[in-house]
ZAMARGU-4260 file (C-alpha; in steps of 0.2 Angstrom, whole numbers, plus 5000, padded with zeros to 4 digits):
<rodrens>
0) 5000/5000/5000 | 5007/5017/4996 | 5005/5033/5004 | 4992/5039/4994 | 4981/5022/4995
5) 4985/5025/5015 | 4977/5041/5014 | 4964/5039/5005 | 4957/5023/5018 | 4961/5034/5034
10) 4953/5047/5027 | 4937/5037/5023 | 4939/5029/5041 | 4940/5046/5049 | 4922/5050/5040
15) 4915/5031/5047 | 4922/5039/5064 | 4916/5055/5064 | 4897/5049/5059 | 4898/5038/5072
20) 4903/5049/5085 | 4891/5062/5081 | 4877/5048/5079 | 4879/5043/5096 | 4882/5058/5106
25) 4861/5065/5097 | 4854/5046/5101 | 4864/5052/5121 | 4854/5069/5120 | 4838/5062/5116
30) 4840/5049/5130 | 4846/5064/5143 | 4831/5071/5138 | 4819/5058/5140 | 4828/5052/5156
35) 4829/5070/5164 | 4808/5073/5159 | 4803/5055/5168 | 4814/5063/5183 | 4806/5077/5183
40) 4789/5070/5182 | 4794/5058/5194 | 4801/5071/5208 | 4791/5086/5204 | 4779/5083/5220
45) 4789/5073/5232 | 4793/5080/5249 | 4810/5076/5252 | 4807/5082/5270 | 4796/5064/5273
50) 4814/5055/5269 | 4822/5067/5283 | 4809/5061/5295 | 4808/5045/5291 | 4814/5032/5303
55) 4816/5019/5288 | 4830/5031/5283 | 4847/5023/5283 | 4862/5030/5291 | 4877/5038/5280
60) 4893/5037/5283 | 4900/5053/5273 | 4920/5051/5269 | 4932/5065/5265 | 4951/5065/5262
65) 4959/5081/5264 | 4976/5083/5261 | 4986/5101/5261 | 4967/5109/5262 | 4971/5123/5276
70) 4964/5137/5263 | 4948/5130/5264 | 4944/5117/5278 | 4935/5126/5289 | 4924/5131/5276
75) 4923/5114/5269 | 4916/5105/5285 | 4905/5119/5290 | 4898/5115/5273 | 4897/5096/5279
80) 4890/5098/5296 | 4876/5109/5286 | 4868/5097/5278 | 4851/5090/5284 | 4849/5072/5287
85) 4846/5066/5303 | 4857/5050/5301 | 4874/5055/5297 | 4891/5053/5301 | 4907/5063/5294
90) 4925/5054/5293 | 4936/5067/5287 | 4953/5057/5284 | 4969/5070/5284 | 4981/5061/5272
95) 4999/5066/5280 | 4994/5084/5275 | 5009/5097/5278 | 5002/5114/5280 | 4989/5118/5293
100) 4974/5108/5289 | 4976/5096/5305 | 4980/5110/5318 | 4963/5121/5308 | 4954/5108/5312
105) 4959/5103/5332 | 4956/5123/5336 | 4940/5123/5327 | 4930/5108/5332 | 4941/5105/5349
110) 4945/5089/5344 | 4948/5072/5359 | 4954/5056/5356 | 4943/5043/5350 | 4944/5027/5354
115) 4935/5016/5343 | 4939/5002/5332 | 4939/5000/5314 | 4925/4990/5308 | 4934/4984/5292
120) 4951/4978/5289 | 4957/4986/5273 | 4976/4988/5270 | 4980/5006/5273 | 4995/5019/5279
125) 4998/5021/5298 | 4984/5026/5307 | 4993/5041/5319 | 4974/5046/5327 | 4955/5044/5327
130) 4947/5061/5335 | 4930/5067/5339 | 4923/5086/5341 | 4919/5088/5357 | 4906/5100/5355
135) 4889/5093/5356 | 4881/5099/5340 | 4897/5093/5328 | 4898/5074/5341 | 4896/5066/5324
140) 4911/5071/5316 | 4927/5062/5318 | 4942/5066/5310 | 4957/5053/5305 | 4974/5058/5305
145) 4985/5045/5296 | 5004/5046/5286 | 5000/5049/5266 | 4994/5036/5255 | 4984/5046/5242
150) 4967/5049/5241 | 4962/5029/5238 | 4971/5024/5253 | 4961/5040/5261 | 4945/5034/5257
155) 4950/5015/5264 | 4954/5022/5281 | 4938/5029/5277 | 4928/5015/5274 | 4937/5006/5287
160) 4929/5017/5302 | 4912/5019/5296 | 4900/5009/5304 | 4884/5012/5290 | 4882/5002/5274
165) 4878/5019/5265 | 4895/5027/5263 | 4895/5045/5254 | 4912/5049/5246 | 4917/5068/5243
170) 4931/5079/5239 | 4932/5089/5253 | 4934/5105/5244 | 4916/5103/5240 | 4900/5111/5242
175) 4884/5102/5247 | 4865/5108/5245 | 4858/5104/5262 | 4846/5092/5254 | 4860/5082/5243
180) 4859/5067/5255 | 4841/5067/5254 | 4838/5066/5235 | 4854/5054/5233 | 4848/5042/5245
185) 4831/5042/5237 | 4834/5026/5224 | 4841/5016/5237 | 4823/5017/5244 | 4812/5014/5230
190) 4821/5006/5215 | 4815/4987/5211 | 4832/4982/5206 | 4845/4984/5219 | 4856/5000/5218
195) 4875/4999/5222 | 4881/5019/5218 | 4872/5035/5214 | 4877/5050/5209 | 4873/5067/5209
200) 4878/5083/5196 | 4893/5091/5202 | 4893/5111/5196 | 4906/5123/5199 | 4909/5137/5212
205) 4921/5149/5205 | 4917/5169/5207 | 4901/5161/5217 | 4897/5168/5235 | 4900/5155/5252
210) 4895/5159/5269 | 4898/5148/5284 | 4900/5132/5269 | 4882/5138/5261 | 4881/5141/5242
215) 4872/5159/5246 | 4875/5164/5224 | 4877/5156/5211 | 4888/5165/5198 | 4894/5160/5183
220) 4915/5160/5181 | 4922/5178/5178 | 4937/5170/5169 | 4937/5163/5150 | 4946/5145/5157
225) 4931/5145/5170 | 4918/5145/5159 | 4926/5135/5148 | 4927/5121/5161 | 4908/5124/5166
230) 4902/5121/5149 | 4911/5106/5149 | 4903/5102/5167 | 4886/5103/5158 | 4890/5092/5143
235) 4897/5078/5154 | 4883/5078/5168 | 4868/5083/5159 | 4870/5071/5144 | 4883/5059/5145
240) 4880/5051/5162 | 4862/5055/5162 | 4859/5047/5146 | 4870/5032/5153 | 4864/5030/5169
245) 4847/5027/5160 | 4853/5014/5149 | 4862/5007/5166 | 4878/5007/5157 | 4888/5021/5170
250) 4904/5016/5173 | 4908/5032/5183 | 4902/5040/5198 | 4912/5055/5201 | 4922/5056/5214
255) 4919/5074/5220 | 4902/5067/5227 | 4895/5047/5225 | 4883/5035/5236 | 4887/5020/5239
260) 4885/5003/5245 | 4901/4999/5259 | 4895/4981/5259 | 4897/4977/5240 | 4916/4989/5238
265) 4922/4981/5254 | 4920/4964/5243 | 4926/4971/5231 | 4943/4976/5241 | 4939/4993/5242
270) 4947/5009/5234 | 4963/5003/5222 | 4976/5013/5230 | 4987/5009/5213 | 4974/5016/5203
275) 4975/5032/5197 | 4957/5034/5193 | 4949/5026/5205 | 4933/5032/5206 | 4929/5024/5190
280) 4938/5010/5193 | 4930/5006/5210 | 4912/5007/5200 | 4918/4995/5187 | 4924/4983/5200
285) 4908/4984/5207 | 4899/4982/5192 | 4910/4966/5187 | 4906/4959/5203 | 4887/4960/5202
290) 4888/4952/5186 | 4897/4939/5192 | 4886/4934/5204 | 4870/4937/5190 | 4862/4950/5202
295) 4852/4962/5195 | 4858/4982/5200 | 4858/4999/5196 | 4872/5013/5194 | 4859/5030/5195
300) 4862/5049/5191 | 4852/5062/5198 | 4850/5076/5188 | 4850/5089/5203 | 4866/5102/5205
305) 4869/5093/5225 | 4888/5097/5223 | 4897/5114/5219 | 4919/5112/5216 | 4931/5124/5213
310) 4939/5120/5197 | 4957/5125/5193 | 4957/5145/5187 | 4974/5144/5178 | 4982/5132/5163
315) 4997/5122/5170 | 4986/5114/5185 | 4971/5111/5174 | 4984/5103/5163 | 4989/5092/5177
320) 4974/5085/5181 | 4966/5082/5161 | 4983/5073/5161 | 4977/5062/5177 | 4961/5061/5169
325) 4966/5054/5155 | 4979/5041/5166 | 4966/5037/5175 | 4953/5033/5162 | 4969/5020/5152
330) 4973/5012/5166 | 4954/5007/5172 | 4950/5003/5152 | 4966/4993/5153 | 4966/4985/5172
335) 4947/4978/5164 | 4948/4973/5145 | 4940/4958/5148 | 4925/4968/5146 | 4928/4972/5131
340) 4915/4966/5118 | 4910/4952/5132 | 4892/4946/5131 | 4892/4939/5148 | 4892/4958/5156
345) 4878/4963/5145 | 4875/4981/5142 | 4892/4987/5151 | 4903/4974/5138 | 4894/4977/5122
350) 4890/4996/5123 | 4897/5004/5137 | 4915/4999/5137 | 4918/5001/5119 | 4910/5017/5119
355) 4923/5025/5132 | 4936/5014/5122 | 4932/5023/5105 | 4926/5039/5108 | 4934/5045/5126
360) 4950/5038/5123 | 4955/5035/5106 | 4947/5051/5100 | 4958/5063/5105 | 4972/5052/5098
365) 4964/5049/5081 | 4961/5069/5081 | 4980/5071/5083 | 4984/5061/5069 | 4970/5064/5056
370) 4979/5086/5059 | 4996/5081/5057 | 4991/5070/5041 | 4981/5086/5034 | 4994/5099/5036
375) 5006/5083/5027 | 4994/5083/5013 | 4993/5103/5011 | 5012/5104/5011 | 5011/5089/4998
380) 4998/5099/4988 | 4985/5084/4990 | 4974/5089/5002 | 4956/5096/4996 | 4956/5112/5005
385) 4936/5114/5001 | 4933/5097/5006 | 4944/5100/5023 | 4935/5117/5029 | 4917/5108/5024
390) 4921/5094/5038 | 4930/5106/5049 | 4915/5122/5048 | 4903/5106/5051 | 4913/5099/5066
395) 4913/5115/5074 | 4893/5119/5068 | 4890/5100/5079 | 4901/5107/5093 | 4893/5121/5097
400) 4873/5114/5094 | 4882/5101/5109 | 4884/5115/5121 | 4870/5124/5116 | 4858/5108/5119
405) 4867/5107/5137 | 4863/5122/5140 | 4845/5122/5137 | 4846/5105/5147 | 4851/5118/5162
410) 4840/5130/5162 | 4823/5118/5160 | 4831/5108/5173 | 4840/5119/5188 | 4838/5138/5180
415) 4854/5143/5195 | 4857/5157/5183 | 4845/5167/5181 | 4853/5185/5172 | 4850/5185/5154
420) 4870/5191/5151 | 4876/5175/5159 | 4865/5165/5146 | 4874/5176/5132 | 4889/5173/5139
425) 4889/5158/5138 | 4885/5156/5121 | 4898/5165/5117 | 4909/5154/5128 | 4902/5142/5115
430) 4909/5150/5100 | 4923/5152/5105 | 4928/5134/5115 | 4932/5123/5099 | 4944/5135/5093
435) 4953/5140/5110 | 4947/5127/5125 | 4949/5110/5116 | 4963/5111/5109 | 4971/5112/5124
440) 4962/5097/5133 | 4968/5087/5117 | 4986/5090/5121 | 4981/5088/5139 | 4976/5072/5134
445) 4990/5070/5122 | 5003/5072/5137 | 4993/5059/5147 | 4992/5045/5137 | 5013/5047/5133
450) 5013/5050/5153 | 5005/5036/5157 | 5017/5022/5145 | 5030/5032/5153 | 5021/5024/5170
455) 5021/5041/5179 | 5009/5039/5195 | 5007/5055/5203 | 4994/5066/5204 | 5001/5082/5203
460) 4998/5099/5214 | 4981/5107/5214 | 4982/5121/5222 | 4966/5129/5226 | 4960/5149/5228
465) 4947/5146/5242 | 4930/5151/5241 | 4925/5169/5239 | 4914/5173/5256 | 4900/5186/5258
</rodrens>
């Protein structure tokens, strides 16, 4: 096969590609859609209050690492002790932090030695101290101090304290809405089939106003890289894992805020503390194992804003974390192949798998290579220009009808923003985020993929701004 022969049959498999890329993410809308209507319809009436109340309420068990957090701590549990469910214990783990997030939190909350003995036996970094508040209205949060071991070994130490079989896993550098607990909890209750994980829509804080670890307004992001993020929030939430969860073929529940159940990831041996993605990889494990055992279960999104993060607000630490994004994503597609195209997990081997095989990995690869074969062919004088700015002005036309269908998704669902500049705004963010956002988070993703056969592990720095008070 020459070059030209080679050209023409990638260029031909690049159209196959592209169809089918774009096929499935309108068959995704219209299922978010659909799914986010029957929710809606569903949930329009219900008194969440009655699940407060209830005494056939199960106790939660809300985990949070912490780990270099003294810019926002305090903030960040007042935010957890807020939130209203009558059953809930907090387990903030401090991971060998080494700025003030340990001393922050004994002056704060007048922490005492607890003694109390892990309920589970999960491997995990020295255990220096288990603490409770001594105050009366914060008895029920207990604070674990332990050497550094990452998040996964965090969320182990965790696990291994808390004595419900609902356990709540959060970044502790989130936001809750009082009720989050209430409306996550809600399918565990009610769903025929049995639900292992739910999940909620995380949306992002930055330029909003916090008081005492209460969202008190939402703003949309002052800065370009900000906004950019936020639309990327909304396509993610709003159709991907909406229009997933209701096919039951989620493999992710983020781990800025998931429910799940201890029982099943304790059998599952807990958080992999060599993974670097192991939120997703702790799901899938999960998943494999109720296969395994031919039970029938759920993995359920909710389509409510529960959880508000801050998101990085300059390029070289959103860089490093695509880059662990991406490291994380290969090395749970690559820990579970067996999946792959396997009948006996159903849905989740035919569908979902491939899906995030194709299209969440390899695309951004495919996309590298189909540009640097283009700018070969214009300096050859082969390449069609026409034919090259046709595809490229329809990619872009597709991108953009993406974000703007996210976004309609938004305001007939939550409406948080609710000034007509931030709606114009945002379109305009849309214009403008093919040209200048994603080629960024394809480099990003470029740099994780050569970072990951290179076998780097670490995580990287995130450094974080703190919340803007009011």
């Amino acid at each position: 096969m020459n070059l030209h022969q080679f050209h023409f049959y990638y260029d031909n498999l690049i159209m196959i590609y592209s169809a089918f890329i774009m096929l499935s993410y309108v068959v995704l809308c219209f299922i978010s859609r659909f799914s986010i209507r029957k929710y809606d319809v569903n949930n329009g009436f219900v008194n969440f209050e009655d699940i407060l109340h209830s005494p056939l309420a199960p106790r939660i068990t809300l985990i949070a690492p912490a780990y270099n957090e003294g810019v926002t701590i305090i903030e960040n549990v007042k935010s957890l002790l807020s939130i209203r469910y009558r059953k809930l214990d907090i387990i903030i783990v401090n991971d060998g932090s080494t700025d003030d997030t340990m001393e922050k939190l004994k002056i704060a909350y007048r922490l005492e030695k607890y003694r109390n003995n892990p309920a589970g036996m999960l491997k995990t970094k020295q255990i220096k101290g288990v603490y409770r508040s001594s105050y009366i209205t914060t008895h029920n949060l207990i604070i674990i101090d332990k050497a550094n071991g990452g998040k996964s070994d965090a969320l182990n130490a965790g696990l291994n304290y808390a004595k419900s079989n609902l356990v709540a896993c959060i970044d502790v550098d989130c936001i809750l809405e009082p009720d989050s607990l209430q409306k996550m909890v809600k399918p565990f209750l009610e769903s025929e089939g049995e639900v292992i994980a739910t999940g909620g829509i995380v949306r992002i804080s930055n330029s909003s106003q916090v008081m005492d670890g209460h969202m008190v307004e939402a703003k949309l992001p002052k800065r370009w890289l900000e906004r950019f993020q936020f639309l990327e929030y909304l396509r993610a939430f709003l159709i991907g894992r909406m229009a997933w969860s209701k096919l039951n073929g989620l493999l992710i529940v983020s781990g800025a805020f998931g429910l799940f159940r201890k029982d099943i990831a304790m059998k599952c041996g807990g958080y992999d503390t060599g993974s670097i993605g192991e939120d997703m990889e702790l799901i899938v494990r999960m998943r494999k194992y109720m296969h395994k055992l031919n039970r029938k279960y759920k993995v359920v999104y909710i389509p409510d804003p529960l959880c508000w993060t801050e998101v990085p607000s300059n390029i070289s630490v959103l860089g490093r974390q695509r880059n662990r994004w991406t490291r994380g994503l290969i090395d749970t597609l690559v820990k579970h192949k067996d999946i792959c195209l396997n009948p006996k997990f159903k849905l989740m081997g035919m569908l979902s798998y491939p899906f995030w095989l194709f299209f969440e990995w390899m695309a951004p690869l495919l996309e590298i290579i189909g540009l640097t074969l283009c700018i070969y062919q214009l300096l050859m004088g082969n390449l069609y220009v026409e034919n090259f700015l046709v595809l490229l002005l329809f990619v872009y036309v597709f991108a953009f009808a993406l974000s703007c269908f996210s976004l309609l998704q938004d305001e007939l669902t939550t409406f948080k923003y609710v000034r007509r500049k931030d709606l114009l705004y945002l379109i305009l963010t849309a214009l403008i985020e093919p040209i200048v956002f994603h080629p960024m988070t394809v480099y990003w993703s470029l740099r994780g993929n050569i970072d990951y056969l290179k076998g780097k592990k670490r995580w990287g720095e995130m450094k974080r701004s703190g919340f803007k008070a009011v």
